[in-house]
Backbone bond lengths (Angstrom), bond angles and torsions (degrees), N, CA, C in turn:
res aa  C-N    CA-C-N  psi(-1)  N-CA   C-N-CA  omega(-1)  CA-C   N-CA-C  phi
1 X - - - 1.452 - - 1.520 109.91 -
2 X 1.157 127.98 120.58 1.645 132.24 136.61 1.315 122.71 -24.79
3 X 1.258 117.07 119.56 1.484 111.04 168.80 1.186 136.59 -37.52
4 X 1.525 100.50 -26.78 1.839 119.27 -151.65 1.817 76.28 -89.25
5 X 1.190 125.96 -29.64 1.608 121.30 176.46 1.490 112.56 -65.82
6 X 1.213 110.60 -41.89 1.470 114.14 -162.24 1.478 110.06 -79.66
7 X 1.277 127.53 -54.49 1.878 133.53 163.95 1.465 95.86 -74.04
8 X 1.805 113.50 123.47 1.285 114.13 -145.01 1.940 83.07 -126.33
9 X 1.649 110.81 -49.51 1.326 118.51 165.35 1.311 125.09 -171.38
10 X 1.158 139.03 132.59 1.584 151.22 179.97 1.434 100.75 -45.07
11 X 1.869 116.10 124.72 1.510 119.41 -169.67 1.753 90.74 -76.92
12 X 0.827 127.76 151.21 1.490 118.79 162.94 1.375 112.27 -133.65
13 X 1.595 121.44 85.62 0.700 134.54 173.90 2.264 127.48 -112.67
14 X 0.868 132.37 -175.78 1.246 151.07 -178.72 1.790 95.44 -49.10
15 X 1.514 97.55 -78.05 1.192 127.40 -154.89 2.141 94.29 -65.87
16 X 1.666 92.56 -55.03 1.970 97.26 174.16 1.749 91.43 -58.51
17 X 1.210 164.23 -28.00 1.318 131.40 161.37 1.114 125.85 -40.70
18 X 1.393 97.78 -77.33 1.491 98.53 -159.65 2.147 118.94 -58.96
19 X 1.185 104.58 -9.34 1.622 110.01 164.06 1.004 108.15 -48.05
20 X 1.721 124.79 -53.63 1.477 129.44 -153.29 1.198 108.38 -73.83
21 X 1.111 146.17 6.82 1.733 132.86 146.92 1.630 102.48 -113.70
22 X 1.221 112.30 52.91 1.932 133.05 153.88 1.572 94.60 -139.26
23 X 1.382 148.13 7.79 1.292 142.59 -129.12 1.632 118.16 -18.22
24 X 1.614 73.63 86.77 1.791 77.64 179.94 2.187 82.30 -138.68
25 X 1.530 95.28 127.22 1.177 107.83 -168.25 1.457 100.64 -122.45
26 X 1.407 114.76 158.82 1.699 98.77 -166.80 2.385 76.58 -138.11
27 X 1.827 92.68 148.56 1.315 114.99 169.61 1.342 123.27 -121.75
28 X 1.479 130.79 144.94 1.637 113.34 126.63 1.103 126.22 -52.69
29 X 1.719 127.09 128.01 0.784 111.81 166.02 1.469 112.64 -130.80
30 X 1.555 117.33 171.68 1.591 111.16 175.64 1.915 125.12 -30.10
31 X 1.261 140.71 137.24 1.024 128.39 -167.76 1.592 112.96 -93.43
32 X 1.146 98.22 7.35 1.886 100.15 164.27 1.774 108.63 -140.08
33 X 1.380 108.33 40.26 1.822 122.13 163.51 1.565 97.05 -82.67
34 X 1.528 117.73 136.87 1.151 94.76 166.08 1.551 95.40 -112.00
35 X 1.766 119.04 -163.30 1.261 136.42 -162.95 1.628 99.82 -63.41
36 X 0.892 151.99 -47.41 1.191 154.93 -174.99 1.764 106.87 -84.51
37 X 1.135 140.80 -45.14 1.037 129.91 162.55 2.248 119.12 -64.84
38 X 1.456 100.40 -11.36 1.401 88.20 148.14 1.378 139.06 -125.14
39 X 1.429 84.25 15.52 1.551 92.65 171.41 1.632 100.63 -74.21
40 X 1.427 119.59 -38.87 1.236 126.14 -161.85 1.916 118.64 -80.71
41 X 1.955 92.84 -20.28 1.435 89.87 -178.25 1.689 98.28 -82.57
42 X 1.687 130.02 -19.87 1.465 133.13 -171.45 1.107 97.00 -76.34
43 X 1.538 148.33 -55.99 1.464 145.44 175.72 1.784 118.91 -35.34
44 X 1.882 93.73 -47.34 1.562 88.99 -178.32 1.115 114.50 -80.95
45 X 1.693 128.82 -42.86 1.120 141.79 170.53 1.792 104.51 -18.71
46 X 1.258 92.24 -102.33 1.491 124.93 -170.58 1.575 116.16 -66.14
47 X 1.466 110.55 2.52 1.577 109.84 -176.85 1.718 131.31 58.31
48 X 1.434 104.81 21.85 1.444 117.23 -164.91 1.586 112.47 -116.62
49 X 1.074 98.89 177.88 1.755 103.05 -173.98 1.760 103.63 -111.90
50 X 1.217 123.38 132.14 1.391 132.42 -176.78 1.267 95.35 -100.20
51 X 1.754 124.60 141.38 1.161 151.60 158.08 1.156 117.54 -70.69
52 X 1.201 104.80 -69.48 2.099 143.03 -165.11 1.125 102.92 -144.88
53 X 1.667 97.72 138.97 1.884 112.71 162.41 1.607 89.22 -127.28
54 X 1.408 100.11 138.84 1.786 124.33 172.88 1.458 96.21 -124.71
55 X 1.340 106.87 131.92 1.531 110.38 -171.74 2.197 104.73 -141.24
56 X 1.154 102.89 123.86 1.600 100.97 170.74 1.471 118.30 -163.98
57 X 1.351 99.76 138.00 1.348 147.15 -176.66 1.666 111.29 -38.79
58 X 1.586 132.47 71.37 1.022 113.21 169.08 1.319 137.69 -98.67
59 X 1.388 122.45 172.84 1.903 108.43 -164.01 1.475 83.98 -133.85
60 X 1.544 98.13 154.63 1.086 138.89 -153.74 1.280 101.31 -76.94
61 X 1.796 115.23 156.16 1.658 96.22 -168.17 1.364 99.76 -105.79
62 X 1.760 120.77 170.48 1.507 112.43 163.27 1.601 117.82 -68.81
63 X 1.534 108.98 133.74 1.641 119.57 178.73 1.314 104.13 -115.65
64 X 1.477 123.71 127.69 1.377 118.39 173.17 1.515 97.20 -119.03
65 X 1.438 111.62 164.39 1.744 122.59 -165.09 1.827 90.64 -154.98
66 X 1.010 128.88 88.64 1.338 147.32 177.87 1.790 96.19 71.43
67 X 1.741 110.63 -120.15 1.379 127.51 175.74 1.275 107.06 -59.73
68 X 1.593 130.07 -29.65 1.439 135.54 -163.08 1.093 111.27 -73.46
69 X 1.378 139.64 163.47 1.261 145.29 157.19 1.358 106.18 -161.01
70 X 1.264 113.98 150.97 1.758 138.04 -175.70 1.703 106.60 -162.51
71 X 1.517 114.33 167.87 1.254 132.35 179.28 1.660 101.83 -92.98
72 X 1.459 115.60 149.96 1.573 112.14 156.73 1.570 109.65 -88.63
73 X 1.288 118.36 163.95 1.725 140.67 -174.90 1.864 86.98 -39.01
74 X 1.358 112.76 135.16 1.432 125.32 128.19 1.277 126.26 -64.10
75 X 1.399 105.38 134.87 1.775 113.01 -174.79 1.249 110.08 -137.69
76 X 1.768 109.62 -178.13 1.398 90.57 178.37 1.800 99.52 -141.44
77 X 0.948 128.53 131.82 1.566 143.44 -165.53 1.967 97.32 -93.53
78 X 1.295 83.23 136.41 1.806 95.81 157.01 1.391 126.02 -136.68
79 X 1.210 145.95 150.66 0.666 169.07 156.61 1.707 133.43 -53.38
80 X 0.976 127.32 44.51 1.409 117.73 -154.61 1.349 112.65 -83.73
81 X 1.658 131.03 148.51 1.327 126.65 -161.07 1.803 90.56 -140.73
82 X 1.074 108.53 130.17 1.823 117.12 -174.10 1.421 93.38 -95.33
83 X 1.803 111.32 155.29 1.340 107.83 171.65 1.678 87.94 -87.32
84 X 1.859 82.69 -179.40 1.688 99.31 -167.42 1.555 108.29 -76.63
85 X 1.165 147.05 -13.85 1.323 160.49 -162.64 1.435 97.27 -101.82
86 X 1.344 122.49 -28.02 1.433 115.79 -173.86 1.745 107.74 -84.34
87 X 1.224 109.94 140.77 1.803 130.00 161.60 1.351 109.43 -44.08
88 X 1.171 124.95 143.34 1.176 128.47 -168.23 2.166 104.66 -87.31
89 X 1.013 112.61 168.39 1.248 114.62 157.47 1.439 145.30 -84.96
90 X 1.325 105.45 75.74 1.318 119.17 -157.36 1.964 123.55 -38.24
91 X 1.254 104.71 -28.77 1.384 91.55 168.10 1.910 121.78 -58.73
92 X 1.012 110.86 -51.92 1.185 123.02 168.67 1.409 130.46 -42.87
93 X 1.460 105.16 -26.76 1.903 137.97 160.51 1.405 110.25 -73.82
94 X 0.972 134.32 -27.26 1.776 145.40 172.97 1.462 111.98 -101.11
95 X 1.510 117.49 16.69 1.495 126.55 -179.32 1.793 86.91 -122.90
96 X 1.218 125.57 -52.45 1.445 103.92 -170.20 1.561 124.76 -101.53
């Protein structure tokens, strides 16, 4: 896999804020990357040093559209945590 496969998109949520001044940044990522293959696509990516990867498995919620109903895509979220010596990730700095 390509990196550019494996970091899929930045969660941007409430909770993914307030991490980013602990630099702990959270992704989608591919649903068969494991912890070491994204620790390794966030290092090249973004030019930074990884601490910790936290990674988990979420399922898709029920969507109904009149009589219809279906699930949305299962994905899988990580967690990424920078050491303290490392630069932050500047896109994520032009979001708050």
């Amino acid at each position: 896999m390509m990196y550019e496969d494996i970091i899929i998109r930045p969660v941007l949520t409430e909770k993914g804020f307030d991490g980013i001044e602990n630099k702990r940044y959270t992704f989608v990522v591919a649903k068969k990357a494991n912890k070491t293959q994204i620790k390794a696509a966030v290092e090249a990516l973004f030019s930074v040093k990884v601490d910790s990867v936290n990674t988990v498995n979420c399922h898709g919620k029920l969507k109904r559209m009149g009589r219809n109903q279906g699930y949305t895509p299962d994905y899988k979220k990580a967690v990424v945590t920078l050491k303290e010596d490392s630069k932050a990730i500047e896109y994520f700095n032009s979001l708050s």
